[in-house]
C-alpha positions as CSV (number, residue, x, y, z in Angstrom):
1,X,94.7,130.5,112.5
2,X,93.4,126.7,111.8
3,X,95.9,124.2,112.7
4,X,96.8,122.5,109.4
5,X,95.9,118.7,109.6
6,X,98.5,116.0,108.4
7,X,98.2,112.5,107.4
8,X,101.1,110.5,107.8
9,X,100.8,107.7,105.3
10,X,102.5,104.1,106.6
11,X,104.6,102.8,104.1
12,X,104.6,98.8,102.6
13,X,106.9,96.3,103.6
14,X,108.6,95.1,100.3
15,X,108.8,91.3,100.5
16,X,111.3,89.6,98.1
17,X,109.7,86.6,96.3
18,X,111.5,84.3,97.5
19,X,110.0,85.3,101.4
20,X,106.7,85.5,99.7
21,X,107.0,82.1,98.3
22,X,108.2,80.5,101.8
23,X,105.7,82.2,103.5
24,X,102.7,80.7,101.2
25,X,103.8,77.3,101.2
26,X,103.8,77.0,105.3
27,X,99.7,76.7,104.3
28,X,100.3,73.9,102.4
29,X,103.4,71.8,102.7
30,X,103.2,72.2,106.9
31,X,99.1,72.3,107.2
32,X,99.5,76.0,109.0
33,X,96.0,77.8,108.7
34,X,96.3,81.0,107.5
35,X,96.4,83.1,110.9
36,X,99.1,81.0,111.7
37,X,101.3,81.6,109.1
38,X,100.8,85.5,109.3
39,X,101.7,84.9,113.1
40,X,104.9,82.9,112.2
41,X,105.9,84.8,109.3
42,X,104.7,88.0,110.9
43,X,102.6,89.2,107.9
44,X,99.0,90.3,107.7
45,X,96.0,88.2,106.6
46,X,95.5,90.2,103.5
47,X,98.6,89.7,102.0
48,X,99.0,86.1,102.8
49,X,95.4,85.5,101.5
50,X,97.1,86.9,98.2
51,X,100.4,84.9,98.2
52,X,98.7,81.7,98.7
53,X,96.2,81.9,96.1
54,X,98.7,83.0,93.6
55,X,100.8,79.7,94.7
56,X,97.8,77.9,94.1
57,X,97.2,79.2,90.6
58,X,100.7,78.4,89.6
């Protein structure tokens, strides 16, 4: 009999906005590059990338 093979999918962090929001404008308002702020907010690049350009758009 074949062992069955599972995927265990990792599930999203939800972020409020307002985290979002404090998290983006550590780029700006304090100079932090982006690596840094994911490391102090403790966030990955990808989604920081995002919340920053959408603060920027606004």
């Amino acid at each position: 009999m074949a062992k069955k093979c599972t995927f265990w999918r990792r599930s999203k962090p939800i972020y409020s906005a307002e985290f979002k929001n404090e998290a983006a404008r550590l780029v700006p308002d304090k100079n932090y590059s982006i690596a840094e702020a994911c490391s102090a907010m403790s966030v990955g690049r990808t989604a920081m990338r995002r919340w920053v350009d959408q603060l920027n758009a606004e």
